[in-house]
C-alpha positions, 0 to 999 in steps of 0.5 A: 272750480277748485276751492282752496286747500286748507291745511290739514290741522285747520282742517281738523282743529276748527270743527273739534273748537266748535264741538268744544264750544257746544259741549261746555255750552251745555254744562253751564249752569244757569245764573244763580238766583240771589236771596232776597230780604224774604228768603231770610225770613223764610217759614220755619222749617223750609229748605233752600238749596241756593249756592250756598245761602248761608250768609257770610259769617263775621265772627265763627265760634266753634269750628274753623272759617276754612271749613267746608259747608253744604249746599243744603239749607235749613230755616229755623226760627228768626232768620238762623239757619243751619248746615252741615259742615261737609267732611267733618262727623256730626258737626253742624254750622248756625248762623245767627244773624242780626240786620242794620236797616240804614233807611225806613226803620230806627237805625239799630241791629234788629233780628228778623223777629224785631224787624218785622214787628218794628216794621209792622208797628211803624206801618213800613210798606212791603215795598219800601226800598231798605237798605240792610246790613247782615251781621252774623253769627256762626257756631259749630254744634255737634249733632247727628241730624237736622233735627238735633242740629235745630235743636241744639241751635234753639238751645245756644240761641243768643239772647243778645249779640255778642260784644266781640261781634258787635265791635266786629260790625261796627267797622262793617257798618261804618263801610256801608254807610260810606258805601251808601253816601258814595264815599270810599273808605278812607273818606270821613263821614259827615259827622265826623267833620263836624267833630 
């Protein structure tokens, strides 16, 4: 019994699509972990090589928003971190990052300290579902390591946010609040319809 000839390109190309398959199979990377509430709050002077976490900027100062980052991380005290800006010679990205807790907590923008302690002192749960919103802060210092680039970060640390991100967040913010009633964006919050 004779089997059908199949053309010789078939023939050919169907064994080399399924090597092809394969191969890429074998270079997929697997799922990327995301950063949870206690990754940014992670103990001083720990690493984290996630894709990259450092967590979207609103407001740079210092150094181009085009500019290439790292993928290694470092922790420094209250929620910063820091990176290397890749191409460029000693210079160095820190994030400041303030947190907007919608439930649970007194809505205000907290740093990571503030959070845990107004948290603490309210006797909030490990597992209480907060919703969050990140606002941050990034600056460029020069530096020739780590080391100098956390030392530099403590020594430009704001003691309060900036106005100019402030009024930047608040747009962020009323968007989250939208977001979190099921709203879209161009809807009126509740409070605004009482005005």
């Amino acid at each position: 019994m004779s089997r059908p000839i199949l053309p010789r390109h078939i023939r050919v190309f169907v064994p080399v699509l399924g090597l092809a398959i394969l191969v890429a199979a074998s270079y997929a990377e697997p799922p990327v972990k995301q950063p949870r509430l206690e990754d940014f709050i992670a103990e001083p002077g720990t690493t984290t090589a996630f894709k990259p976490f450092m967590l979207h900027a609103d407001m740079w100062l210092g150094l181009d928003r085009r500019e290439k980052l790292d993928t290694i991380v470092f922790v420094i005290d209250n929620g910063a971190r820091v990176c290397q800006v890749l191409k460029r010679d000693s210079l160095w990205a820190v994030d400041y990052t303030w947190v907007y807790p919608h439930s649970v907590l007194p809505p205000r923008w907290y740093d990571a300290r503030t959070l845990i302690r107004t948290g603490d002192s309210l006797a909030v749960p490990d597992t209480a579902d907060i919703k969050l919103t990140f606002g941050t802060l990034r600056v460029g210092v020069h530096a020739g390591a780590a080391a100098q680039a956390e030392a530099e970060a403590y020594r430009l640390w704001p003691t309060e946010m900036p106005p100019g991100l402030r009024g930047r967040l608040k747009v962020k913010l009323e968007r989250a609040k939208r977001a979190l009633l099921g709203l879209k964006d161009t809807e009126p919050l509740p409070e605004d319809l009482k005005k």
